[in-house]
C-alpha positions in Angstrom: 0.0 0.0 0.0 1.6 3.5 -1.1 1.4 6.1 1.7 1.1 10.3 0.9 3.0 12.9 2.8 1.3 14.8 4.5 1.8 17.8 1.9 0.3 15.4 -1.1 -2.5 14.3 1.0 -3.1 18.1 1.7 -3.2 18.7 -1.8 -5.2 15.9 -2.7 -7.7 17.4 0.2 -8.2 20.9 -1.3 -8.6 19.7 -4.8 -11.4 17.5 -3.6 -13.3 20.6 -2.2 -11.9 23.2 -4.9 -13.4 20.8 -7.6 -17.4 21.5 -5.9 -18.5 18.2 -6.5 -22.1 17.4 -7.6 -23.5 14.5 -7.4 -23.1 12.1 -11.0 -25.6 9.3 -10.9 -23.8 5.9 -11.1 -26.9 5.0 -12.2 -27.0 6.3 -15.6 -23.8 4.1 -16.4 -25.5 0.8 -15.5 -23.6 0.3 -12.3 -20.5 -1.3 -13.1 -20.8 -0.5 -16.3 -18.9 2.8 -15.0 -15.8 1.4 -15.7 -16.2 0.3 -19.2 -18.0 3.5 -20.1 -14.9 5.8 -18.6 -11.8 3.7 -18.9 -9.9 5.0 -22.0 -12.0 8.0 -22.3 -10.3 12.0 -21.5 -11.6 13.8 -18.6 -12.0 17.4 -19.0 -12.3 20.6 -17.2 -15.0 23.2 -17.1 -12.9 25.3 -19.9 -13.2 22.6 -22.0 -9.5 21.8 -21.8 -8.4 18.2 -22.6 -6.5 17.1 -18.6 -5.5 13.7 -19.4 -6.5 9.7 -20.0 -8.7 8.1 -17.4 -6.7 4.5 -16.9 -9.4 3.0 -14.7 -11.5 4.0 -11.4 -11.0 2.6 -8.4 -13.9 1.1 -5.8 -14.8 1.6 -2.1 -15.0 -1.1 -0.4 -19.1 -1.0 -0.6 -18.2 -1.1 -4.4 -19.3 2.4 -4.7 -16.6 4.6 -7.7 -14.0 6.8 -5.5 -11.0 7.4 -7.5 -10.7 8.3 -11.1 -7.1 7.4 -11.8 -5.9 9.6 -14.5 -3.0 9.7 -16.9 -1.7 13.0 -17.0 0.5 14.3 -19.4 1.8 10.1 -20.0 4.1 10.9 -17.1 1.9 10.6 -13.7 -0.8 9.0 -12.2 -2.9 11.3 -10.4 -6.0 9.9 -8.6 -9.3 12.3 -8.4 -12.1 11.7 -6.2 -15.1 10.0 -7.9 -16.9 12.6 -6.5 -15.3 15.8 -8.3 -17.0 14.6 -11.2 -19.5 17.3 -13.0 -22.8 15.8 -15.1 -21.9 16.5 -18.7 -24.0 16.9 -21.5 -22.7 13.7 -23.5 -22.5 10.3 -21.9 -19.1 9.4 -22.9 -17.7 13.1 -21.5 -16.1 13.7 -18.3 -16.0 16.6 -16.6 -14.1 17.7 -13.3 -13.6 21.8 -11.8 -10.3 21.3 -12.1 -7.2 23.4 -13.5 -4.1 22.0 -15.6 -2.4 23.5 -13.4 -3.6 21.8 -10.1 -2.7 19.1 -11.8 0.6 19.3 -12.6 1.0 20.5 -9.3 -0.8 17.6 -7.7 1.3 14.6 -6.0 1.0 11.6 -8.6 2.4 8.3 -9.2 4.7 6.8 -11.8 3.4 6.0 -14.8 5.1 3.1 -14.5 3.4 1.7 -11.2 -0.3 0.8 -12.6 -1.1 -1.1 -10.1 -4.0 0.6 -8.9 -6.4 -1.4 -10.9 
């Protein structure tokens, strides 16, 4: 099990609450068809801007979504709380409040340790 600092996990923190999550139905995915219907896809911010691959999303252990794990840049691995994601107006578009630049800021892991999933 990987463990964050204290500053990542801090980060991790505010971008949960800077992203203003709003409640996505799981629902309208067919359950745990969630993970077919986002793995592979890009995840976007409210700008429209393109923030990177979502590799896979990660379960609870109720089996409810809580991480998207996305591939930013083909260098990191940043996770994102399922629950910064925005309703979209297409069903195969993600959407998150969140800047390039929070990314790039925000702790990640290698690209090179998918084990996540």
């Amino acid at each position: 099990m990987k463990h964050l600092s204290i500053t990542a996990f801090a980060i991790l923190i505010a971008i949960t609450f800077i992203a203003q999550p709003v409640a996505v139905s799981v629902a309208q995915y067919g359950g745990g068809g969630i993970v077919a219907a986002m793995n592979g896809n890009r995840l976007y911010n409210l700008m429209g801007e393109d923030l990177g691959r979502i590799d896979c999303v990660t379960f609870d252990d109720e089996g409810q979504p809580a991480f998207i794990i996305l591939s930013v840049m083909d260098s990191k691995l940043v996770p994102i709380p399922f629950s910064a994601l925005l309703p979209s107006s297409g069903r195969d578009r993600f959407v998150v409040n969140i800047t390039k630049n929070q990314l790039r800021r925000a702790p990640g892991y290698s690209i090179n340790s998918r084990n996540f999933c």
